[in-house]
N, C-alpha and C positions, 0 to 999 in steps of 0.2 A: 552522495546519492542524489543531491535535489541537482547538481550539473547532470548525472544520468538522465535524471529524467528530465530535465530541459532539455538536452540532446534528443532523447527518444519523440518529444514531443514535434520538435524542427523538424526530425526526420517522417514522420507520419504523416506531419502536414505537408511537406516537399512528396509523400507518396498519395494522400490525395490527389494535388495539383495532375499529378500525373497520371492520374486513371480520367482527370476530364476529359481528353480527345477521346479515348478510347469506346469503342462499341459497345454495345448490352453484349453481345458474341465474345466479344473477347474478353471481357471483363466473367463473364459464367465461363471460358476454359481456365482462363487463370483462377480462377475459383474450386474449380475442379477439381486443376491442377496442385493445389494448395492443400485440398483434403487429400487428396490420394499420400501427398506427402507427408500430411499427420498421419494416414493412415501406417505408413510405412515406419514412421518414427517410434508411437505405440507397438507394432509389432518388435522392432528391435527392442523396447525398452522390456520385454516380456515381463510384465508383471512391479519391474519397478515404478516407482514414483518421479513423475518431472519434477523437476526445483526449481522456481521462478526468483528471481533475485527480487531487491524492494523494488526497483523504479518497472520492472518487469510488472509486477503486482498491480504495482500502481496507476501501469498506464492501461492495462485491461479492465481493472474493477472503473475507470474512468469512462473507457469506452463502452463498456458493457452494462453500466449501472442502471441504465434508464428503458435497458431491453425488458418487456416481460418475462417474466418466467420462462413461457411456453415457447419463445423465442428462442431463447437459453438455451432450453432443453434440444431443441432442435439442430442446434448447431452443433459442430464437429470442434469442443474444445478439449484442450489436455485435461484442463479441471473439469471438476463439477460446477454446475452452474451457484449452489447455493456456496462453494468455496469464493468464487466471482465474487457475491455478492458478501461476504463476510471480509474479504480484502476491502469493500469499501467501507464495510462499516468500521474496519480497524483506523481503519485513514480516517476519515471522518472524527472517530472520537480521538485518535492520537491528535488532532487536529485542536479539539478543546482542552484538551487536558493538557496542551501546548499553553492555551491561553491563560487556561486557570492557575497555572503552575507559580506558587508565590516567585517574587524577584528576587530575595535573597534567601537559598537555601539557610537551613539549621533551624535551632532557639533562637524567640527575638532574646537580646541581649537584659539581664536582669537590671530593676531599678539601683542605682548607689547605696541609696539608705537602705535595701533591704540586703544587700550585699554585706554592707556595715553588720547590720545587725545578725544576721546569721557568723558571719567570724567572729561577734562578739559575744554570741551562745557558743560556740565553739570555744574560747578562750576560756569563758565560765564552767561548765560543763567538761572537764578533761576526758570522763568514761563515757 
């Protein structure tokens, strides 16, 4: 998944690069052209749900996080704007709970002598 989305990330940045020459004119048909193409997408999916994969997730809640709302709202995406914004808060906190996560899973390991003494309540005690 983290190769996906260093790929997706190389590739959006090589599609920036490439909208620099471009015009305000032709950067609004391609624009256009783009919702018309959600719009057509939506209608085929009549009523199902898109599936975004992780790095798919991840690289929208990335781009999208720092939009307002009202911005959100405005745009023509497959999700919901507050879904956007809950993809990043997954990231984010899968993010800590990465760091917080002890280093060695289980029980720490019990002390000797109380080891001792428990098998040796066990030896005394048979019932």
């Amino acid at each position: 998944m983290l190769l996906r989305l260093a790929y997706l990330t190389v590739a959006n940045t090589f599609a920036v690069l490439r909208l620099l020459p471009k015009t305000d004119r032709e950067k609004d048909t391609e624009i256009l052209v783009l919702r018309h193409q959600i719009t057509v997408l939506e209608r085929r999916l009549e009523g199902a749900r898109a599936r975004f994969a992780g790095p798919d997730r991840a690289l929208l809640a990335a781009l999208l996080h720092r939009q307002p709302r009202g911005v959100l709202r405005r745009m023509r995406l497959l999700v919901r704007p507050d879904t956007v914004l809950r993809w990043h808060r997954d990231l984010v906190a899968g993010r800590h709970a990465a760091r917080s996560r002890p280093k060695r899973p289980g029980r720490p390991p019990t002390v000797r002598s109380i080891r001792a003494l428990v098998l040796r309540l066990v030896r005394e005690n048979p019932s």
